[in-house]
C-alpha positions in Angstrom: -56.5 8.6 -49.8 -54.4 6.4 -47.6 -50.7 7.3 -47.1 -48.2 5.0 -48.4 -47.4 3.6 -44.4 -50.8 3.6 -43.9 -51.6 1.0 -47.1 -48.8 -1.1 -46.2 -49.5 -1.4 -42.6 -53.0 -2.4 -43.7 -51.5 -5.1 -46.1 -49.2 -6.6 -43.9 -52.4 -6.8 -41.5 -53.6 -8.6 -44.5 -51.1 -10.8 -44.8 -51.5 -11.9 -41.1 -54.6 -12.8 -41.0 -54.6 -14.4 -44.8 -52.0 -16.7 -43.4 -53.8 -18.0 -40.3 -56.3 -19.6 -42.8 -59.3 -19.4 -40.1 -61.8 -17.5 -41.8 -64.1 -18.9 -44.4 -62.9 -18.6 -48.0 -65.6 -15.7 -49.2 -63.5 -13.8 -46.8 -60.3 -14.7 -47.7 -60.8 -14.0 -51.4 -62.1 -10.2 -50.4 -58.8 -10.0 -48.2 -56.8 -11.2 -50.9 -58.6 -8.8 -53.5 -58.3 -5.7 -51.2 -54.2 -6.8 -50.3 -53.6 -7.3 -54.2 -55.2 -3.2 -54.9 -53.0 -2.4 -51.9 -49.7 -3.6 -53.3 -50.3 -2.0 -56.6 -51.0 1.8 -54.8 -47.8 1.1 -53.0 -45.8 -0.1 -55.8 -46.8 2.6 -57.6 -46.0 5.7 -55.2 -42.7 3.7 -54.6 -41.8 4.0 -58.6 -42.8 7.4 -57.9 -40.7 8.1 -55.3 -37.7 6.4 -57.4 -38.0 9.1 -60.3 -37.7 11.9 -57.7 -34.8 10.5 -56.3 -31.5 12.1 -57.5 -28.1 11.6 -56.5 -25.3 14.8 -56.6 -22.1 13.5 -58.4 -18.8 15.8 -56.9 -17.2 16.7 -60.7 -13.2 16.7 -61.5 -13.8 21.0 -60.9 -15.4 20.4 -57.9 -19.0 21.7 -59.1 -22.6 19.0 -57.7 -24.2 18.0 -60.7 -27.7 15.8 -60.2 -28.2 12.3 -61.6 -31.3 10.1 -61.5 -30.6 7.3 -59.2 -30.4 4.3 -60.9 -32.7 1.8 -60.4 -32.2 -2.1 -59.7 -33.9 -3.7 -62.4 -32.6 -7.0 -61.1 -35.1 -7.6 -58.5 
């Protein structure tokens, strides 16, 4: 399995060459059907990544407690 830099260097290469138009549009539709799997593995080890991110909040005693970062749900 692909790392996470790995798929999305491939899907930008995608990208590229999807936005030349110069291939014929058999091929194109396979390139767009292998970025579109792409973007969901990398989305999805991204929302992964989110959940293990923490954040340490300095208390009023001066002890770390961990938090979840919060997440943008904006975007």
């Amino acid at each position: 399995m692909p790392t996470f830099e790995e798929s999305l260097k491939k899907l930008e290469i995608i990208v590229d060459q999807l936005e030349k138009g110069d291939m014929p549009l058999e091929n194109s539709l396979k390139l767009f059907e292998e970025g579109v799997a792409l973007s969901a593995v990398c989305k999805e080890e991204l929302e992964t990544a989110e959940g293990k991110v923490q954040l340490l909040i300095r208390q009023r005693d001066g002890a770390l407690k961990t938090e979840k970062f919060p997440a943008d749900k904006s975007s």
